[in-house]
C-alpha positions as CSV (number, residue, x, y, z in Angstrom):
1,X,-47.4,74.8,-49.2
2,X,-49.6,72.7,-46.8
3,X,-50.3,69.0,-48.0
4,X,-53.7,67.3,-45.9
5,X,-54.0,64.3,-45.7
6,X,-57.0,62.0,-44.8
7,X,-56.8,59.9,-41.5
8,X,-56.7,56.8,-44.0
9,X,-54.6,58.0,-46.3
10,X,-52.3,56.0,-48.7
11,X,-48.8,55.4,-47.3
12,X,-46.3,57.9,-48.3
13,X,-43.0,56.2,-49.5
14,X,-41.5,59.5,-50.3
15,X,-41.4,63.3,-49.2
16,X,-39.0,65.5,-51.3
17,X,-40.7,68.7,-50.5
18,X,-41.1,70.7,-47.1
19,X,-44.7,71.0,-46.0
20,X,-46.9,71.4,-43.6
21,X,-48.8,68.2,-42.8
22,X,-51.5,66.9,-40.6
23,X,-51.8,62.9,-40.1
24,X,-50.0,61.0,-41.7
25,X,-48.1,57.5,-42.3
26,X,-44.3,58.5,-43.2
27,X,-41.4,56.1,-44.6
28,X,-38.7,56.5,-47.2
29,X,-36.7,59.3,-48.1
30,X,-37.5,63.0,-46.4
31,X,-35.4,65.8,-48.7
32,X,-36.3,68.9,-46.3
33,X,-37.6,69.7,-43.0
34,X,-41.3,67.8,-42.7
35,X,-43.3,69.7,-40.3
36,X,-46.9,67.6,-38.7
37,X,-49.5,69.5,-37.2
38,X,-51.6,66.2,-36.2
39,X,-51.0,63.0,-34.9
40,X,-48.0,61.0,-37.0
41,X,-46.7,57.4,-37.2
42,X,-43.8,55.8,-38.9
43,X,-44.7,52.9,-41.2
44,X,-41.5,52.0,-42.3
45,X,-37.6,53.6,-41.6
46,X,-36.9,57.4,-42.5
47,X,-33.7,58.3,-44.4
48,X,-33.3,61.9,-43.9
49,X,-31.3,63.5,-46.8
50,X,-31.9,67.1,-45.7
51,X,-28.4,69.2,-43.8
52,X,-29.9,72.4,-42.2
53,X,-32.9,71.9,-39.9
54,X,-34.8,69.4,-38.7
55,X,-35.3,66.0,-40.6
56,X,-38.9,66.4,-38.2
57,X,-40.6,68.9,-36.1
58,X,-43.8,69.9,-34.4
59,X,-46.2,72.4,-35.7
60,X,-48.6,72.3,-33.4
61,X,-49.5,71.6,-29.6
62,X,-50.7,68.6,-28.4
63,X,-49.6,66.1,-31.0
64,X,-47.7,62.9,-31.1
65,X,-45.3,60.8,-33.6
66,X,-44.8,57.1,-33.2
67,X,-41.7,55.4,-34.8
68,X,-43.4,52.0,-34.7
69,X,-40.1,49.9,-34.6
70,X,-38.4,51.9,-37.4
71,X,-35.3,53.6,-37.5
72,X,-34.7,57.1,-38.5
73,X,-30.8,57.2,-40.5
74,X,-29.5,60.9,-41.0
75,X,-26.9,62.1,-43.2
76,X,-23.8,61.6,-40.2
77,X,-23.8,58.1,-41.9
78,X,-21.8,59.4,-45.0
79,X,-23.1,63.1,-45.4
80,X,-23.3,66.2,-43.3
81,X,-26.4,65.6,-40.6
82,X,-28.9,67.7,-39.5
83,X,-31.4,66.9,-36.4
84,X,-33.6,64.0,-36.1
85,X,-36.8,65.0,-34.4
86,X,-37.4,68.7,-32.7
87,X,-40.4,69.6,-30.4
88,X,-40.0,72.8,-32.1
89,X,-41.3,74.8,-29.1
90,X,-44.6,73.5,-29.1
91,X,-45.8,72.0,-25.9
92,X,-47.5,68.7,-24.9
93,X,-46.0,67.2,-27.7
94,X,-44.8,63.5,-27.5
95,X,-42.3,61.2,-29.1
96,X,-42.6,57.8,-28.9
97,X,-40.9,54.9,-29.1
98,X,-40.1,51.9,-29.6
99,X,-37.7,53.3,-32.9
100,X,-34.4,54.1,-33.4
101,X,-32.7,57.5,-34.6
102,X,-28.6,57.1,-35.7
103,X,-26.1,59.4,-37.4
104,X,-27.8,62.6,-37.0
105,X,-26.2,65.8,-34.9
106,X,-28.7,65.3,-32.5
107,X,-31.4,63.3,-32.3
108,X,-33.9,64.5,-30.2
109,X,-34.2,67.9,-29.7
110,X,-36.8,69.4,-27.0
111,X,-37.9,72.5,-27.2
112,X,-41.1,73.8,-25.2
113,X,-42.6,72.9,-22.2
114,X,-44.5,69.8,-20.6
115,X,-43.0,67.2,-23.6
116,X,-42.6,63.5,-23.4
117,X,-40.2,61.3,-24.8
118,X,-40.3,57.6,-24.4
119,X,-38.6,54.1,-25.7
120,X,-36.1,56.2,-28.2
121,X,-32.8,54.6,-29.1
122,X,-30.6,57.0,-29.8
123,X,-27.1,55.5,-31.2
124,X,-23.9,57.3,-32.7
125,X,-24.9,60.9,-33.2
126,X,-22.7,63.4,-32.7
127,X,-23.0,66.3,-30.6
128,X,-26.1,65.0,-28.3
129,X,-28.1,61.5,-27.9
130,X,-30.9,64.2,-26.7
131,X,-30.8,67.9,-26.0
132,X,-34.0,69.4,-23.7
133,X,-34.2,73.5,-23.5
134,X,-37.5,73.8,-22.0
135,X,-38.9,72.9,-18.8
136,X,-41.1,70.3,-17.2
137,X,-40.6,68.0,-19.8
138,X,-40.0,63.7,-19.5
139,X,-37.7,61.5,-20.9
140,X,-38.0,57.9,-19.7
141,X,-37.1,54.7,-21.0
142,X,-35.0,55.8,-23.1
143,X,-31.7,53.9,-24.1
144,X,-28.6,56.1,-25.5
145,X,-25.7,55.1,-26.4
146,X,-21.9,56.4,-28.5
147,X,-23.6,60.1,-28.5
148,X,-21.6,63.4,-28.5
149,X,-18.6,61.5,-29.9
150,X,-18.1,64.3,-32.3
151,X,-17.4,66.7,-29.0
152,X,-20.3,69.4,-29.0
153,X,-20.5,73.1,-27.2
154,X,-22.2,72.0,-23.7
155,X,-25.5,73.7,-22.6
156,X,-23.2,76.0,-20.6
157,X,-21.1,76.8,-23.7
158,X,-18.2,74.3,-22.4
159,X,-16.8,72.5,-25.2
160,X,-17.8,68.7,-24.4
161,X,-19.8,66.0,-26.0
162,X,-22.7,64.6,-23.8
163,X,-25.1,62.0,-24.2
164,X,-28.4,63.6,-22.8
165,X,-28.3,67.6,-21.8
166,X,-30.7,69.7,-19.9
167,X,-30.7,73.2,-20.0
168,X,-33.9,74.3,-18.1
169,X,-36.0,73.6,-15.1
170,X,-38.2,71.0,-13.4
171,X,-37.4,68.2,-16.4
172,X,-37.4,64.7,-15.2
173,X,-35.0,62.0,-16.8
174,X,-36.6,58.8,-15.5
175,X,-35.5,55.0,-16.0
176,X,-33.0,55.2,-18.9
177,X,-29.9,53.8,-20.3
178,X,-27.0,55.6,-20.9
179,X,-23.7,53.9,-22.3
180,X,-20.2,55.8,-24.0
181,X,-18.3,53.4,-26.2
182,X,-14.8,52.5,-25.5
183,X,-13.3,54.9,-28.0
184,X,-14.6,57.6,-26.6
185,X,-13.7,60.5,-24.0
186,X,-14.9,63.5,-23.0
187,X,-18.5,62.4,-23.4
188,X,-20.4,63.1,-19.9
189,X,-24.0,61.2,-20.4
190,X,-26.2,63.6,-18.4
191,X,-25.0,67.2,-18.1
192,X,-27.7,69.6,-16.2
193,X,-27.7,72.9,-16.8
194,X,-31.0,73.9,-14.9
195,X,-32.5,74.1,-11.3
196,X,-35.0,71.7,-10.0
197,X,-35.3,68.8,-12.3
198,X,-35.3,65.3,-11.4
199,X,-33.0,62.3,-12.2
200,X,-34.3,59.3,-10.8
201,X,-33.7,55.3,-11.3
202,X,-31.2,56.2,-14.4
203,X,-28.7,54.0,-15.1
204,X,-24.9,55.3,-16.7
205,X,-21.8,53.9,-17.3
206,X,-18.3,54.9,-19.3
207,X,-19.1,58.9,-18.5
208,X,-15.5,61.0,-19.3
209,X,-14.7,63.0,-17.0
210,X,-18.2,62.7,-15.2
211,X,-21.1,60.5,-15.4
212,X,-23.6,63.1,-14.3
213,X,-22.3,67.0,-14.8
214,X,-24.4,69.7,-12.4
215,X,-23.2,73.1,-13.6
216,X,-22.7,76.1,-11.7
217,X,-25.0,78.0,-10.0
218,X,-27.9,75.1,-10.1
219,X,-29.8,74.5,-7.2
220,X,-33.1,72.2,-6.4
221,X,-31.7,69.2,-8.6
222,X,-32.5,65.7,-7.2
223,X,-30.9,62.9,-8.3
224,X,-32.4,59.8,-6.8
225,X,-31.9,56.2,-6.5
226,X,-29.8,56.4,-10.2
227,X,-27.2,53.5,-10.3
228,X,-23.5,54.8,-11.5
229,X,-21.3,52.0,-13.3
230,X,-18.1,53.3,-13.4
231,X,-16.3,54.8,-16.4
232,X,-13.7,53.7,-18.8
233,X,-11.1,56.1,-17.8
234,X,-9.4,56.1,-14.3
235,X,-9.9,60.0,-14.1
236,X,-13.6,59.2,-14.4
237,X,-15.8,60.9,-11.4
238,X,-19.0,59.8,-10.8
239,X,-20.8,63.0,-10.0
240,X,-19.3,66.2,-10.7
241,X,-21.7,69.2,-9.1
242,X,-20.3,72.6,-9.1
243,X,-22.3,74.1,-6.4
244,X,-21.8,74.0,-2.8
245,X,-22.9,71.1,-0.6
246,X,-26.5,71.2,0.0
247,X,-26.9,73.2,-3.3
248,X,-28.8,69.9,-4.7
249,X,-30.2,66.5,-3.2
250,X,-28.8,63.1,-3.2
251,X,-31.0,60.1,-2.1
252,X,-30.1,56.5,-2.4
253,X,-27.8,56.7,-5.4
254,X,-25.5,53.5,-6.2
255,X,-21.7,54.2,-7.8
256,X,-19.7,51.1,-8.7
257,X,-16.2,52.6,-10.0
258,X,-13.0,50.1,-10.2
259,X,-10.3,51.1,-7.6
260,X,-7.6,53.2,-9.3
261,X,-4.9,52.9,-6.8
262,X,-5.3,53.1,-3.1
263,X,-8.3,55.5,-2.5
264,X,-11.1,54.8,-5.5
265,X,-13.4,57.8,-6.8
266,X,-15.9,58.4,-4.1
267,X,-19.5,58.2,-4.7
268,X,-20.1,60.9,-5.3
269,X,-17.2,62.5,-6.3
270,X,-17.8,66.4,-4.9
271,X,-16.8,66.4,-1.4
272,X,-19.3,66.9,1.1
273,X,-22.3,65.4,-0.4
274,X,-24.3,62.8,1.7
275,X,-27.2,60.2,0.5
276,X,-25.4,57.6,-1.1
277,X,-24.4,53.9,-1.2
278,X,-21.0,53.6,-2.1
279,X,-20.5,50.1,-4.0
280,X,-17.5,51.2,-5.0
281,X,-14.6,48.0,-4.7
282,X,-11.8,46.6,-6.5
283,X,-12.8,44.6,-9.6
284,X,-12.5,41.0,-10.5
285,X,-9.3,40.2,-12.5
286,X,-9.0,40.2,-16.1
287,X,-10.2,36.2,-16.9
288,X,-13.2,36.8,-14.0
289,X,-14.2,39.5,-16.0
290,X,-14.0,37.7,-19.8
291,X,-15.5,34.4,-18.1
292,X,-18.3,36.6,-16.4
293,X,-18.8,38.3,-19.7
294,X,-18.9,35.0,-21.9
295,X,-21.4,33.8,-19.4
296,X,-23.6,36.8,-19.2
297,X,-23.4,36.8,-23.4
298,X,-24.9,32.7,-22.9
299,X,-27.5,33.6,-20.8
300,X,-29.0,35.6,-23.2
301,X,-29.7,32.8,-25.8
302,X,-28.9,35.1,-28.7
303,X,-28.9,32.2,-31.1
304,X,-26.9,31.7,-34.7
305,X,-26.5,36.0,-34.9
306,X,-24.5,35.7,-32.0
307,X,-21.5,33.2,-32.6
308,X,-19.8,36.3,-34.1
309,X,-19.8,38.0,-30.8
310,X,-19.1,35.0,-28.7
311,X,-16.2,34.2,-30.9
312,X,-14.7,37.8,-30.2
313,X,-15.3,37.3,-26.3
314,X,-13.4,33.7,-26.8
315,X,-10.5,35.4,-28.5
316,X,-9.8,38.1,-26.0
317,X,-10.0,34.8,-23.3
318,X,-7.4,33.2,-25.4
319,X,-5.2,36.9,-25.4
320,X,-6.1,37.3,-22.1
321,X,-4.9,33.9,-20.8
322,X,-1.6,34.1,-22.5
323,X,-0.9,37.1,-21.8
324,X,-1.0,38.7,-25.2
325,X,-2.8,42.3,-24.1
326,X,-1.2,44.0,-26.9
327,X,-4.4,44.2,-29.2
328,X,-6.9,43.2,-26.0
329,X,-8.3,47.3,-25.7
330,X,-8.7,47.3,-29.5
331,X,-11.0,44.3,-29.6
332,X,-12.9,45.4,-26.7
333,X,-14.0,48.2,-28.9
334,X,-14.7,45.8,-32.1
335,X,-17.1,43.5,-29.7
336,X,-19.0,47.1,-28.6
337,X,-19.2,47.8,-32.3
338,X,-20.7,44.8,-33.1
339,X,-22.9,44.7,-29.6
340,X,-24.3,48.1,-30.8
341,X,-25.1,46.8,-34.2
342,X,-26.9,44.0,-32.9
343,X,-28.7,46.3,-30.6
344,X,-32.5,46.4,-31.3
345,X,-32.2,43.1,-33.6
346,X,-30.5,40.1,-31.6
347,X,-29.9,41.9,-28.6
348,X,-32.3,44.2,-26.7
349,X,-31.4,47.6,-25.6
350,X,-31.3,46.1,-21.9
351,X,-28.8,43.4,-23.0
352,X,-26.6,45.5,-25.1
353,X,-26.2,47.5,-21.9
354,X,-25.2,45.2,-19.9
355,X,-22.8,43.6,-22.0
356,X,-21.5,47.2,-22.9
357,X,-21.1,48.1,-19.0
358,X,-19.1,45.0,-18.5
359,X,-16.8,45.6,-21.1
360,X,-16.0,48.9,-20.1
361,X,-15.2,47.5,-16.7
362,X,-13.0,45.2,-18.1
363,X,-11.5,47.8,-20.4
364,X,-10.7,50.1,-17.0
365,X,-8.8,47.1,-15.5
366,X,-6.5,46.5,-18.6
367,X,-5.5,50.3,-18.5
368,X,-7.4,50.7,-21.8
């Protein structure tokens, strides 16, 4: 069954049916896959009841949805999940932000060729933040974060969790934000499974057991001027490319990993690979670190929303100070909780990051 609608339609509040549909103002409740065949917006947020499929997808080429500031919830919160959005294997499609998509298995899916996504916020879903299979698509500015928790099947078949993997050629992951939570491991936030794409100006932190995963047999990747923050366990490496040296091109990349003992995780972290600034050091101590963090959480003026996390950052001070660590790793991953909550409301994206980054640092130098 196809449903038109008018360019100035009335807003529809609720879709319990799957359809075909050209442009069109969505909100509320969608029961079943909703396919768009014309340009789409969001005018309020999307619960997505639906547990095979896509909650959204393509139907044509050339097309374009806009979440408007809205969030997209699927069934992972409470209920078996399905996908958020999928390209669907159309091409010059675009998904745009800024929106946020939660609780679903993965919320992006790209599928085609020469598709953009930009300003998502992906948060908590559980095999991928975003999956590409395609080639010469774009994700940039995009901000993902507590993905692949659930531990997925890699692009390579591996069994791993990953915030953001390619599988496919000549993509280009430009300026985003890529953050595992505390709790997590075996979450890598970019694995490549593809020859010649481009990773430039990204920024990662608390990757397990990589940040950035190159499979084998991958050549013609270039990963440029991407800045590394360290990870959250001490096994951590910051680039783990299973090719030969020279197989694929590092320029200008910055790695900041905590020293673990006498010789600290090289940037990067296959032998033999040349191009990079190595920031790596020995952190500050314990109270540095929770002052820094207090400080950094001031600067950013949250207001009355914030006191909650402040008070969490005072009371690991306090624990800190005295020496009581015994609780210290679990409140660490309370405080992300909360930071991730906040994220998009009282915090931006850029701040949650921050203060996410930090507290994985922190975390790394209590042994957490």
């Amino acid at each position: 069954m196809q449903y038109t609608f008018p360019r100035r339609a009335c807003l529809v509040f609720l879709l319990l049916t799957t359809g075909s549909v050209q442009a069109m103002d969505i909100s509320g409740t969608i029961a079943s896959t909703l396919t768009i065949t014309d340009n789409s917006r969001l005018v309020g947020d999307v619960s997505c009841a639906n547990t095979t499929g896509p909650c959204i997808q393509f139907g044509a080429d050339g097309i374009s949805i806009k979440l408007n500031g809205f969030t997209m919830v699927g069934g992972g919160n409470g209920g078996p999940p399905s996908d958020g959005i999928s390209t669907a294997g159309q091409s010059n499609v675009s998904i745009e932000g800024p929106g946020s998509m939660q609780f679903f298995t993965t919320a992006v899916v790209v599928l085609g060729t020469n598709n953009k996504v930009t300003g998502i916020v992906a948060v908590n879903n559980g095999t991928f933040g975003m999956l590409v299979n395609g080639s010469g698509n774009i994700l940039e500015g995009n901000t993902l974060a507590g993905n692949g928790g659930s531990g997925g099947i890699g692009p390579n078949g591996q069994a791993q969790g990953a915030q953001l993997a390619i599988s496919g050629n000549a993509n280009q992951l430009l300026r985003n934000e890529l953050a595992t939570q505390q709790s997590e491991n075996d979450v890598t936030n970019i694995a490549i499974d593809g020859d010649r794409n481009i990773l430039e100006e990204n920024n990662t932190s608390g990757g397990d057991p990589a940040e950035v995963v190159i499979f084998t047999v991958h050549t013609g990747n270039v990963l440029r001027r991407n800045s590394i923050l360290g990870g959250i366990f001490s096994h951590t490496t910051p680039i783990l490319d299973n090719n030969a040296p020279g197989s694929n091109t590092y320029e200008s990349n910055l790695c900041f990993f905590p020293s673990v003992g006498p010789s600290p995780a090289p940037c990067p972290g296959f032998p033999g690979l040349s191009g990079h600034m190595n920031a790596t050091s020995t952190p500050l101590s314990p109270s540095q670190q929770i002052s820094n963090l207090i400080a950094l959480l001031n600067s950013f003026h949250v207001g009355p929303s914030g006191q909650s996390l402040l008070n969490k950052l005072l009371d690991i001070q306090d624990k800190i100070m005295k020496g009581r660590l015994g609780s210290v790793c679990n409140d660490l991953a309370a405080f992300i909780r909360e930071v991730m909550a906040q994220s998009g409301k009282s915090l931006t994206a850029a701040q949650a990051n921050q203060l996410i980054a930090a507290v994985n640092q922190l975390g790394t130098t209590l042994g957490c």
